[in-house]
DRENNUPA-24364 format. One record per residue: x, y, z of N, C-alpha, C in turn. Coordinates in steps of 0.05 Angstrom, whole numbers, plus 5000, padded with zeros to 4 digits. Layout:
! DRENNUPA-24364
XYZXYZXYZ;...
END
This chain:
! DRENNUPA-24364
091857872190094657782190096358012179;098458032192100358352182101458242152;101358292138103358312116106058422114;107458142106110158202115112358342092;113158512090114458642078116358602056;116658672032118558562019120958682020;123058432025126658482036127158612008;129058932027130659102011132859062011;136058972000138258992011140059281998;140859312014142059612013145259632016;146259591999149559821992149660041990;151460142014152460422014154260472003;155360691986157660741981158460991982;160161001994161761292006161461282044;162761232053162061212086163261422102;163461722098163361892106161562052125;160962242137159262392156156362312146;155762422124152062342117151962032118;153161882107153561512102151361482128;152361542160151261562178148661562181;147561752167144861752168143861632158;144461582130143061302110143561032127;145760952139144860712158143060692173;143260932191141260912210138860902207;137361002180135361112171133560802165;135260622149134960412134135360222158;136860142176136759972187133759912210;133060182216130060162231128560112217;127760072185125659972177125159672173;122559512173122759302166122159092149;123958952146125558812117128459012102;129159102126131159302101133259212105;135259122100138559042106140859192093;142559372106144459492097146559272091;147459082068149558802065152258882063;152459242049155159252045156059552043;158259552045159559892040161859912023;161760102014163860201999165160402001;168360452005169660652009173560541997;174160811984177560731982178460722006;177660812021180060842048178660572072;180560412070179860142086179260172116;180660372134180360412150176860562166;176960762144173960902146171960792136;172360542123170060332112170060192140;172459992149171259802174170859972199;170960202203170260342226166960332222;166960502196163760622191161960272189;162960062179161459882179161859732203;163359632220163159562244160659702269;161760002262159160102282156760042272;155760032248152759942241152559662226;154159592240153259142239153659102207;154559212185154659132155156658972150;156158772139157758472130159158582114;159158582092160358702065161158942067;164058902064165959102061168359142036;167759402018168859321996170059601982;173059641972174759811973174059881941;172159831932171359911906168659811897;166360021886165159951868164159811843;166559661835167459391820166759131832;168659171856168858921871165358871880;164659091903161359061915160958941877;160159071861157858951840158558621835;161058541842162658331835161258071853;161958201875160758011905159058031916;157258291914155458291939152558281924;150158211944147658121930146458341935;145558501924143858771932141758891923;139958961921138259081908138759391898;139059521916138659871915141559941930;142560221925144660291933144460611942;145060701963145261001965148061121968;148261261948150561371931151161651954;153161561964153961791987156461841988;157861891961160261971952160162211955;163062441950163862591938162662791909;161162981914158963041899160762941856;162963041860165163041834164562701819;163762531838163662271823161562171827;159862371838156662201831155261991806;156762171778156362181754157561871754;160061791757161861631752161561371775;160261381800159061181818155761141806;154661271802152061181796151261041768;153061061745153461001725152560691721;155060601735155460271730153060081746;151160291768150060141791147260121765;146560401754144060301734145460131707;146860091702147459901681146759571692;147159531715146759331734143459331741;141959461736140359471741137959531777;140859581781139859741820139260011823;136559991832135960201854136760441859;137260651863139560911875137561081886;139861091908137861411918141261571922;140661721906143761871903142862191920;145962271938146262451954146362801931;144862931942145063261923147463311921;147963571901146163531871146863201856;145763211839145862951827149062921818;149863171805151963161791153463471789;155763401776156963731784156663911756;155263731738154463951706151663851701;150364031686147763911677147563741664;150063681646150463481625149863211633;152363181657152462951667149662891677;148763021696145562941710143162891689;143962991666141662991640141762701638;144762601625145462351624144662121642;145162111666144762001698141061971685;139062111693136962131690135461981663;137662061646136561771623136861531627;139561451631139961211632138661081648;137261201672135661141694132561121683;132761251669129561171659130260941639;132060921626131760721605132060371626;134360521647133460201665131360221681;129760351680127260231692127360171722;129360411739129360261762127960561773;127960471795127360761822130360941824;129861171818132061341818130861491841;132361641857131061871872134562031879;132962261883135262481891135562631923;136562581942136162651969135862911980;133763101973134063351974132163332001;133763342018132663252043130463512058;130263752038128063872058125763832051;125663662032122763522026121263412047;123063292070122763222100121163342107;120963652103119663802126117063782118;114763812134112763702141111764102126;112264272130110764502130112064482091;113764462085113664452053111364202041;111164042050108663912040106363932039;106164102061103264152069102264392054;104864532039104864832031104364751999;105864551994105864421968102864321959;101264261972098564061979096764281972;096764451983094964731984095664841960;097764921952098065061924097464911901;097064591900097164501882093564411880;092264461908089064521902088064761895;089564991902089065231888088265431907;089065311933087865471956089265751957;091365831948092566131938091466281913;090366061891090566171863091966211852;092666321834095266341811096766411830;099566341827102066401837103166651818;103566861838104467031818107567201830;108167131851110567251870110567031889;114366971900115066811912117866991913;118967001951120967041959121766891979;124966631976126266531983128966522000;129466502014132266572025132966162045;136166102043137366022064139266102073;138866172099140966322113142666182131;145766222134147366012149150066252158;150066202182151166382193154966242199;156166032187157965862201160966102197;161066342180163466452169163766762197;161166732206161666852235160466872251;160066622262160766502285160966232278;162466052303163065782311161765572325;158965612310156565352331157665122317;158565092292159364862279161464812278;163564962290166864882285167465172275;170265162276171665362266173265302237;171065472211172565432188175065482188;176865642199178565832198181265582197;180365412213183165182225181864922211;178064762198178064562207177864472169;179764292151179464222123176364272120;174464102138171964002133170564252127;170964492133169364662123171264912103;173664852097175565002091175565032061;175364682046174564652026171964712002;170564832029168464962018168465182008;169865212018170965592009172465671977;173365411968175365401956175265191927;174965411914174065201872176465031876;178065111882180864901870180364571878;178864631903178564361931175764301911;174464331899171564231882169664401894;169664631909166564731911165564971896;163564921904161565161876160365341894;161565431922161465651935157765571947;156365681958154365761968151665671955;151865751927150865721901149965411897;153165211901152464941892152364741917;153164861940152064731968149264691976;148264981978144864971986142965061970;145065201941142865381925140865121910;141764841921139264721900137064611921;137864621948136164611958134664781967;133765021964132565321969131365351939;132165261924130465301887129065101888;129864811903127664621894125164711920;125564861946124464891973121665101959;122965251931121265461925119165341907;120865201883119765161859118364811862;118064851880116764471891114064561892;114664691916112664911932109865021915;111465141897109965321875108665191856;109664871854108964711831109864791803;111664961798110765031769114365021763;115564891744117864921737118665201724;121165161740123165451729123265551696;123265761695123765811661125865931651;127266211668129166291661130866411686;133266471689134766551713136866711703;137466921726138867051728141067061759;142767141763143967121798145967301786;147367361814149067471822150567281846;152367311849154167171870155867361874;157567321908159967481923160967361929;163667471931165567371947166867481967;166467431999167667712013170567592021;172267842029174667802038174067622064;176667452074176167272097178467232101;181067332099183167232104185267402083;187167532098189467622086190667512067;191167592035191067522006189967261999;187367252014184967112007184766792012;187666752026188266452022189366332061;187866142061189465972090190365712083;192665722080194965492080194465432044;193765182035193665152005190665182005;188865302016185865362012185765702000;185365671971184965931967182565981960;181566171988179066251988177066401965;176466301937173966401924172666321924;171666131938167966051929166366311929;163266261924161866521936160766441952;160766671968160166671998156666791998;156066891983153066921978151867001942;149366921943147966911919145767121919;144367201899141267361896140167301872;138467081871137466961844135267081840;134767171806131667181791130567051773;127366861780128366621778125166751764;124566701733121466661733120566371717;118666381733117566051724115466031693;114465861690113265781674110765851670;109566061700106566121689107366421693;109566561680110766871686110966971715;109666821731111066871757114166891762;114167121791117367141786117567151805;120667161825121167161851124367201849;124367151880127767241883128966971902;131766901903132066631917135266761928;135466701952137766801953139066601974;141466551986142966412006144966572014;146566512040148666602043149266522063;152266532073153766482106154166662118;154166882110154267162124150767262144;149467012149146767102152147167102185;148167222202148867262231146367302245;146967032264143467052276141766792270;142366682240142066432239143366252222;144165942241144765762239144565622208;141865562203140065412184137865362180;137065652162134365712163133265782134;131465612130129265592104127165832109;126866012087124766102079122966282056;119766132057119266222034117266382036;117166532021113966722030112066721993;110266541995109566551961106766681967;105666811938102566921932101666871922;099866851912097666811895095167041894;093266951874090767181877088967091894;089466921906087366851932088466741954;090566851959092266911983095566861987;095566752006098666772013099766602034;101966462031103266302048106066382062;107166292082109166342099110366072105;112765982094113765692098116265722105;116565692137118965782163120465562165;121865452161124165152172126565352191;125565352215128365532225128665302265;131365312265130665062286130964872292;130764682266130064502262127364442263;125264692272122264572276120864792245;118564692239117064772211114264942219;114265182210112065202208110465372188;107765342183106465462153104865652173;104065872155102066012170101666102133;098666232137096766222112094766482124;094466642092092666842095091466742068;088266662065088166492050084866572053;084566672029080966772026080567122026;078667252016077267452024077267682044;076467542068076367662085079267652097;081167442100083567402118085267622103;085767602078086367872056086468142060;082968142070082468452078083468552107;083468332116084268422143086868372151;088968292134091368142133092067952166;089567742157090567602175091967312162;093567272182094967082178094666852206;093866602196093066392219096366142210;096465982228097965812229095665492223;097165362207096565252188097464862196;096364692212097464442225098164272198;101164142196102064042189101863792192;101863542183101363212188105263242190;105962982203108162892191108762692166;111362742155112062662135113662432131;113862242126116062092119118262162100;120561982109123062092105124762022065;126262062063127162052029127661712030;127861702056129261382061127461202055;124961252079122261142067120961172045;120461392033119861322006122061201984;124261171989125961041963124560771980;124760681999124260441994121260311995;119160462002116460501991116060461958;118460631947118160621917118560311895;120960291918122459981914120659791911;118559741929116059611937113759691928;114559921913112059991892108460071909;109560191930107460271949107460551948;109060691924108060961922110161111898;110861241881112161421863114161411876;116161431866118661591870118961801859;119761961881119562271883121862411903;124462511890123862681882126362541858;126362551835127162361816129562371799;130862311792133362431779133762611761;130862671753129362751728128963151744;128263151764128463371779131463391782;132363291788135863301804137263501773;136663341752137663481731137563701722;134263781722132564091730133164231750;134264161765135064371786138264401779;140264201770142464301763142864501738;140764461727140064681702140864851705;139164951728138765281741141065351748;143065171767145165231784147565291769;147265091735149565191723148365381706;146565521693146065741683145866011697;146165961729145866191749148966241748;150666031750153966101745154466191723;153166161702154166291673152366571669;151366641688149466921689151866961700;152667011720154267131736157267211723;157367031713159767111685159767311673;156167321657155667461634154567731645;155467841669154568081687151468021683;150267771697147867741706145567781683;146467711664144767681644142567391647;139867541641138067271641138167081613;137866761634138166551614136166391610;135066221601133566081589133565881584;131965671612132265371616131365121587;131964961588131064851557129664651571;126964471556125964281581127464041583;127563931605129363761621128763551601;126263401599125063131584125763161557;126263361542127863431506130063311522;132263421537134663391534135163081538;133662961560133962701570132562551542;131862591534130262371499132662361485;134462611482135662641465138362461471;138962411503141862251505141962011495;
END
């Protein structure tokens, strides 16, 4: 007899472009019910909940905790109020699977991550290239030892949108305009993808970060740097030195200037008993491995079959149901904002290296 599933109900809040995917994601599984959404703007709430069948519709985070019955919530706000939406949902005692980074200071995500352990619920953080099927499989192998000590790792994501127009034209469209631009909330290059390319490395590697250094740029893009009230500083590219916890060291870098590609992951790590190659370019994944003795001597490198993976969606609600860890945890989300704000305060201090403090001291201490 199948065993029937235990019902998840699910509040969204924030119903913008990603919102999308968290419906869709959640509504194909079964026992899952998306009951309600949340958004200020009334119009972009009953659009986004009409198209995916959600009853509950609610112009504040007050009201949903007020009225609606829910279990778990995926937090798909505005990265600036993650801190300030996720707050009240663990005091309530729900669920979250909150959208990257967790938060826009380490402080706040330090905080976020306690309070979440002290309620005792499933936290997770959506660092969606955990998806890919060739980082797990790369993750699996290093953490049996099939490389040996990790002792070098080089990282890059490359995104080509500042020249050319496969995705729109920044030049005319807000949606990508604001990116460009601290005033509008962004953290340039650095706080878009730099946490997912540190966690793509340092997942990978198993071994937490220890100290960092970066550099960041800013290239010209526009005559006295500004289009309409968007004044263009973000940085437009990074070059991080990142060494971990067993003196291994590596380099991590991103940028939009990468012409040629779209959105493309990659990591190349070593060890003393070989070496891995972990490609996300495509949208398709692949590992290839020089791995032993002889493959060494001969520098060969074979391609490496990947299983598929389930999604951040499925495991938050796997976790919910207590059919496996939650992973990847708010507790990481915090550790990786570590990095991202001590890589901005390198860059201040003309790239001086800094020195991570451990994540679990800071979170005891809130």
């Amino acid at each position: 007899m199948k065993k029937t599933k235990k019902p998840v109900r699910v509040l969204i809040i924030g119903t913008g472009g990603m919102a999308r995917v968290h419906a869709q994601s959640f509504k194909e599984m079964e026992g899952v019910e998306v009951v309600g959404g949340v958004d200020t703007r009334p119009d972009v709430l009953n659009t986004f909940c009409d198209k995916h069948g959600i009853p509950g519709r609610y112009t504040s985070l007050t009201e949903a905790l007020e009225k609606c019955d829910f279990d778990a919530a995926s937090n798909v706000t505005p990265d600036g109020i993650h801190y300030a939406t996720t707050l009240p949902l663990l005091d309530a005692g729900k669920h979250v699977l909150c959208e990257k980074p967790l938060s826009t200071s380490y402080e706040f995500a330090a905080e976020m991550a306690a309070k979440a352990k002290d309620a005792g619920v499933v936290n997770m953080i959506n660092l969606s290239y955990r998806n890919v099927a060739a980082l797990q499989k790369a993750a699996e192998l290093v953490a049996e030892g099939a490389i040996g000590t990790v002792r070098h790792f080089e990282a890059s994501y490359l995104q080509s949108w500042l020249t050319q127009a496969a995705w729109g034209d920044w030049r005319t469209e807000p949606g990508w305009l604001w990116r460009l631009s601290t005033e509008h909330g962004s953290k340039g290059v650095l706080g878009d993808v730099g946490i997912h390319i540190i966690d793509f490395a340092t997942f990978i590697a198993g071994i937490a970060p220890e100290s960092v250094s970066c550099r960041t740029a800013v290239f010209g893009k526009a005559e006295g740097g500004k289009i309409g009230e968007y004044t263009l500083d973000a940085n437009d590219s990074f070059v991080m030195h990142l060494k971990l916890a067993n003196e291994a060291i590596g380099t991590i870098s991103a940028t939009r200037f990468a012409s040629g590609h779209h959105n493309d992951l990659r990591l190349r790590i070593y060890g003393d008993l070989g070496g891995l190659q972990v490609l996300f370019e495509r949208n398709e994944s692949v590992l290839r491995g020089c791995i032993g003795p002889e493959a060494m001597l001969n520098e060969t490198w074979t391609d490496i079959e990947c299983p598929k993976v389930p999604t951040i969606y499925d495991r938050f609600i796997a976790a919910i149901r207590g059919e496996e860890p939650a992973e990847p945890t708010f507790e990481r989300g915090a550790e990786l904002q570590q990095v991202l704000d001590l890589a901005g305060r390198s860059q201040d201090m003309d790239c001086r290296s800094l020195r991570l403090e451990p994540v679990e001291e800071t979170i005891a201490a809130v």
